[in-house]
C-alpha positions as CSV (number, residue, x, y, z in Angstrom):
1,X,98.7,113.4,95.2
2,X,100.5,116.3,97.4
3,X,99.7,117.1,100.8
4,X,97.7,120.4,99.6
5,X,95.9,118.5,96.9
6,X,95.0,116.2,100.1
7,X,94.0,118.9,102.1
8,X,91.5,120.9,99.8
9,X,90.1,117.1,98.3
10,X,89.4,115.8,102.1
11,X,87.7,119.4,102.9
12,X,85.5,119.4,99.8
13,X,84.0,115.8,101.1
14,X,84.0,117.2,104.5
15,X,81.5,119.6,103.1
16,X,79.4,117.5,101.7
17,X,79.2,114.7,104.9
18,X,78.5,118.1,107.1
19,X,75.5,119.3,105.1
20,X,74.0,115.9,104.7
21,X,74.8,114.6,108.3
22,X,72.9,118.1,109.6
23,X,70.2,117.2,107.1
24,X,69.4,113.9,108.4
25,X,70.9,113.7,111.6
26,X,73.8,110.9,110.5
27,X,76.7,113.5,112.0
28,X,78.6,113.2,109.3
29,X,80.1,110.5,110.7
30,X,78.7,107.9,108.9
31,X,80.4,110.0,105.2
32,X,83.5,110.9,106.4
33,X,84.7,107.4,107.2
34,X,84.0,105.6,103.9
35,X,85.3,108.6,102.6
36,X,88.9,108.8,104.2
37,X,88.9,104.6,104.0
38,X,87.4,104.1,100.1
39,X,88.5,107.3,98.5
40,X,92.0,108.3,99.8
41,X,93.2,104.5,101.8
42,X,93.0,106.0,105.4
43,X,93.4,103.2,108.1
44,X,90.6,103.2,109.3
45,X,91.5,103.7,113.3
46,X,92.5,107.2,112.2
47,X,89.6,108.0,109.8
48,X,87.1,107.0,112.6
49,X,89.4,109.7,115.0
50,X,89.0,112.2,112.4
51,X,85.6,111.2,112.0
52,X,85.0,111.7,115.7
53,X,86.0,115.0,115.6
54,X,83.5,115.7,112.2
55,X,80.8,114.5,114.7
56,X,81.3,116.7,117.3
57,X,81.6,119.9,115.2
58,X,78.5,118.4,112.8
59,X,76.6,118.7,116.5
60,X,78.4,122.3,117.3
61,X,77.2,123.7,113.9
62,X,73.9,122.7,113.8
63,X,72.5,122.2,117.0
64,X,72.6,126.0,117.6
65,X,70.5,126.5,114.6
66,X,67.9,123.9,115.7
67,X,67.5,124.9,119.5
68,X,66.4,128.4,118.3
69,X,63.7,127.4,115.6
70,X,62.5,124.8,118.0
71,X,62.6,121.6,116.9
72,X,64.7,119.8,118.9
73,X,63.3,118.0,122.0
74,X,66.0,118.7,124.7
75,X,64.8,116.6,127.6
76,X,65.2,113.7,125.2
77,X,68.3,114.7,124.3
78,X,70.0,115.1,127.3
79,X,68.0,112.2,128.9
80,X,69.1,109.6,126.2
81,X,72.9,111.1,126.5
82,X,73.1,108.8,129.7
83,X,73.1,105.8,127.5
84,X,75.0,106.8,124.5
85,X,77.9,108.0,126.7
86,X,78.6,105.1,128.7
87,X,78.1,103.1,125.1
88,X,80.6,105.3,123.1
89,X,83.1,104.6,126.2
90,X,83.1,101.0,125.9
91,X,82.8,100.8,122.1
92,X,85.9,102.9,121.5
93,X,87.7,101.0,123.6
94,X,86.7,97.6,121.8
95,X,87.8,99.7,118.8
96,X,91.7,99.4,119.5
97,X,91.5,95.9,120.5
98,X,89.4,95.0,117.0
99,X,91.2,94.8,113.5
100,X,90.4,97.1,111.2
101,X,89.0,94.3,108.5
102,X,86.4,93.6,111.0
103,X,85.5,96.9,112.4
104,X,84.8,98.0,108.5
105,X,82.2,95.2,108.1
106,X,80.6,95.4,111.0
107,X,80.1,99.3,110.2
108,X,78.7,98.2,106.9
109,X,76.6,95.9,108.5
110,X,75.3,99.0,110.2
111,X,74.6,101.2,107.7
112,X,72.7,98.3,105.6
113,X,70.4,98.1,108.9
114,X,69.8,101.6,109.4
115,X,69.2,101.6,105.5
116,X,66.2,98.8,106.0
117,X,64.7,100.1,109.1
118,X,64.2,103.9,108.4
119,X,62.1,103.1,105.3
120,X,59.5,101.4,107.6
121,X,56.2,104.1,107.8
122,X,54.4,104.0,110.4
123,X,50.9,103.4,110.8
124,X,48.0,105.1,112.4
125,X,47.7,102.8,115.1
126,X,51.6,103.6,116.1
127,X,50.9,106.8,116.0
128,X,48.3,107.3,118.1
129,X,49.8,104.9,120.9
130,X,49.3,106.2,124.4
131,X,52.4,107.5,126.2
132,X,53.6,105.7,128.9
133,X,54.7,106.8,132.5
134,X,58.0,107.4,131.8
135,X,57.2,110.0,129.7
136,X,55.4,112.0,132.2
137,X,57.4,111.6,134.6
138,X,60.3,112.7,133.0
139,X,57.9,115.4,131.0
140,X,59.2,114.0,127.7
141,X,56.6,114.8,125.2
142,X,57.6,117.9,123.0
143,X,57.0,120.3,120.0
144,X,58.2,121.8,117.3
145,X,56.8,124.3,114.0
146,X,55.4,123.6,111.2
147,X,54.1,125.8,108.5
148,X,50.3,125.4,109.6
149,X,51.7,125.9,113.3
150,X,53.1,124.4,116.0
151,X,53.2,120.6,116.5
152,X,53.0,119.0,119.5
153,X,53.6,115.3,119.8
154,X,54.0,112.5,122.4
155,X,57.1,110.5,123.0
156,X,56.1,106.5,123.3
157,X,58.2,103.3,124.4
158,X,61.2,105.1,126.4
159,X,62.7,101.7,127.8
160,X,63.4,100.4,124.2
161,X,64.7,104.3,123.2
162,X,67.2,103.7,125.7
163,X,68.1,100.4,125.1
164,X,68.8,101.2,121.5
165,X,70.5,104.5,122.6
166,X,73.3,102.7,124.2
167,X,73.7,100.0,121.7
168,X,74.4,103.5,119.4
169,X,76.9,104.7,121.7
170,X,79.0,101.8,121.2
171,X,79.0,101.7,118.4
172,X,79.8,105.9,117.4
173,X,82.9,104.7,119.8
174,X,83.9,101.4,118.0
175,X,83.2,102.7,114.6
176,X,84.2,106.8,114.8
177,X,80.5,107.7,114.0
178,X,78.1,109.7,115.5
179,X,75.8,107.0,115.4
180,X,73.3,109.2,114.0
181,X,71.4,106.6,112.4
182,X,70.5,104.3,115.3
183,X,69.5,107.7,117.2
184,X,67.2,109.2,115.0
185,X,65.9,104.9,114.3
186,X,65.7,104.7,118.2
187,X,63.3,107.7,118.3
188,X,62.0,107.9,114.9
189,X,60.5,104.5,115.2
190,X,60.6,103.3,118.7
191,X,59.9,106.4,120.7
192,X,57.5,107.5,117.9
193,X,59.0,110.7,117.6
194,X,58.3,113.3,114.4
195,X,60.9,112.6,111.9
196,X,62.5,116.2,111.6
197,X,62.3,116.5,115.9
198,X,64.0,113.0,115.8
199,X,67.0,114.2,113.6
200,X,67.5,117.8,115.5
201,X,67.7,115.9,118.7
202,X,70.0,113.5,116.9
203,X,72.7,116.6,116.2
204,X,71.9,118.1,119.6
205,X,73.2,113.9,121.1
206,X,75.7,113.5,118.7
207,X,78.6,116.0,120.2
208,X,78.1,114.5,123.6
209,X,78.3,110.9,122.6
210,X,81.8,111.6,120.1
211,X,83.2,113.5,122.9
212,X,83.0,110.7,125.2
213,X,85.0,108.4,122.8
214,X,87.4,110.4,121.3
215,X,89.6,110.4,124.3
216,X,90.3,106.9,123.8
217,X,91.7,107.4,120.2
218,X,93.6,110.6,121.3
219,X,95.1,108.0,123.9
220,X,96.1,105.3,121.6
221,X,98.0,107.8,118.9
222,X,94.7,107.9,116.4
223,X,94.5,111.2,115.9
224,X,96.1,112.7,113.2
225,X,96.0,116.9,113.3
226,X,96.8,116.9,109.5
227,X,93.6,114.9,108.3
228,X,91.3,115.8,111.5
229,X,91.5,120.2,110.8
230,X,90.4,120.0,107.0
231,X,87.7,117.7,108.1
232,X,86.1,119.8,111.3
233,X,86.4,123.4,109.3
234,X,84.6,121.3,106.3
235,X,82.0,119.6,108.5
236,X,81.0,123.1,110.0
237,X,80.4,124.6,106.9
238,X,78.2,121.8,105.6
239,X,76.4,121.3,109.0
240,X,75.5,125.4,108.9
241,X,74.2,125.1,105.4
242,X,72.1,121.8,106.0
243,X,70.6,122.8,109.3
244,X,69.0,125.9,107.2
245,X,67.6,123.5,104.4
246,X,66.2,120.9,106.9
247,X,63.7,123.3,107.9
248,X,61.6,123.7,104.7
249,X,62.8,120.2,103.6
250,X,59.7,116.8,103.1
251,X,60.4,114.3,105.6
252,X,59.5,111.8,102.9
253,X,62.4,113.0,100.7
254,X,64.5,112.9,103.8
255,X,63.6,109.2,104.7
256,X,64.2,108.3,100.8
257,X,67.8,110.3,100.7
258,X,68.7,108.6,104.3
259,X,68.2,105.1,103.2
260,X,69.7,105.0,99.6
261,X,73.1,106.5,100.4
262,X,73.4,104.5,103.4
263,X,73.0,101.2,102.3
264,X,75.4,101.5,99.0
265,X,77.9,102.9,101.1
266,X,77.1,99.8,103.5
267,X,77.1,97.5,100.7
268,X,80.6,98.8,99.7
269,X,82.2,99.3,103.1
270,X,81.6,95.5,103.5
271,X,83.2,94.4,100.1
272,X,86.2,96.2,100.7
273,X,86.6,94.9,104.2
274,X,85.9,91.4,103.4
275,X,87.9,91.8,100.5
276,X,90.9,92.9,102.0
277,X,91.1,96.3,100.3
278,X,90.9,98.8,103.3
């Protein structure tokens, strides 16, 4: 395979990890390093620099789109930021002190939890739990649109939010990811957020949290110009196209489509780690 042939195969997956990290908040991330590591033998210390870089345009291309139709909950957002930034920081630089074999299981360790968790429904009794006084302190609780209207919802549990917040930051800097997954998780099910408001703030956090890690690969020589541009200019195609089908898309589908890629990409990012092959 030739450098061009390299070029146009990496964008065409870039595509794809853009339009389904917009779509369910992942970043695109969570695609892009599997991708570069399984598909085309990428260390993986300079697929998780590219992927850093896919994160932060995933957020630049879609959070626009979100912030005007309304669904993302920006106090959340730039609240929980605190914690994800100050996690991406130390996670990326445990990332250049790790080996790669270890820092591709623990990634697939990741995704196989995310997988499990965001299948869990919640039940009426969760749903209708009172909001506590962080939330009205920090006037918390948001909206968004629906077809029958607008939606307004409370945000519940915001210590355990955070505390899973910057357990995501560290690891979006150990493992190149957005950590998209553990976001929308940490709101989706702990703060009792509405799925779609949960993975619009996701992309709105995402940016923030890769741009706070990045620097440390850019430090340590792990970012590669050649792999990084056909990845951003295909990750902001995708994110565009995926932030204008998230809106009429079913949560349930959404929920389904999150888990099952996740956890046979988890399944197979652990093999190949353990197995020497990446």
């Amino acid at each position: 395979m030739n450098v061009i042939e390299f070029t146009i195969l990496v964008w065409l997956g870039s595509i794809f990890a853009g339009f389904f990290g917009s779509l369910t908040g992942l970043g695109g991330g969570v695609i892009i390093v599997p991708l570069l590591t399984l598909a085309f033998a990428v260390d993986v210390h300079y697929a998780a620099g590219a992927a850093l870089i896919s994160v932060i345009a995933t957020s630049a291309g879609a959070a626009s789109s979100y912030l005007r139709e309304g669904f993302t909950n920006v106090r959340v957002g730039m609240f929980l930021s605190i914690a994800t930034t100050v996690g991406a920081l130390f996670g990326a630089s445990l990332s250049t002190v790790l080996p790669a074999k270890w820092v591709e299981v623990i990634f697939g360790a990741v995704l196989i939890v995310s997988a499990y968790l965001s299948r869990k429904a919640r039940t009426e009794r969760e749903i209708e739990e009172a909001p506590g006084s962080w939330v009205q302190k920090l006037r918390l609780d948001g909206r968004f649109p629906t077809p029958q209207g607008v939606r307004r919802y409370h945000v519940r549990r915001v210590p355990l939010g955070f505390l899973i917040m910057s357990v995501a930051g560290t690891l979006s800097g150990l493992l190149g990811i957005g950590a998209g997954a553990f976001k929308v998780l940490a709101m989706d099910q702990a703060m009792r957020m509405p799925f779609k408001a949960s993975t619009t703030t996701s992309n709105f956090m995402i940016g923030v949290t890769a741009a706070a890690g990045v620097g440390v690969y850019l430090n340590n020589g792990y970012l590669d110009p050649g792999l990084a541009m056909p990845v951003m200019l295909g990750v902001v195609i995708g994110s565009a196209v995926g932030a204008r089908v998230l809106i009429g898309a079913e949560s349930k589908k959404l929920r389904i489509v999150f888990s099952i890629i996740i956890m046979l990409l988890g399944i197979e990012m652990i093999y190949n780690g353990l197995a020497g092959k990446l």
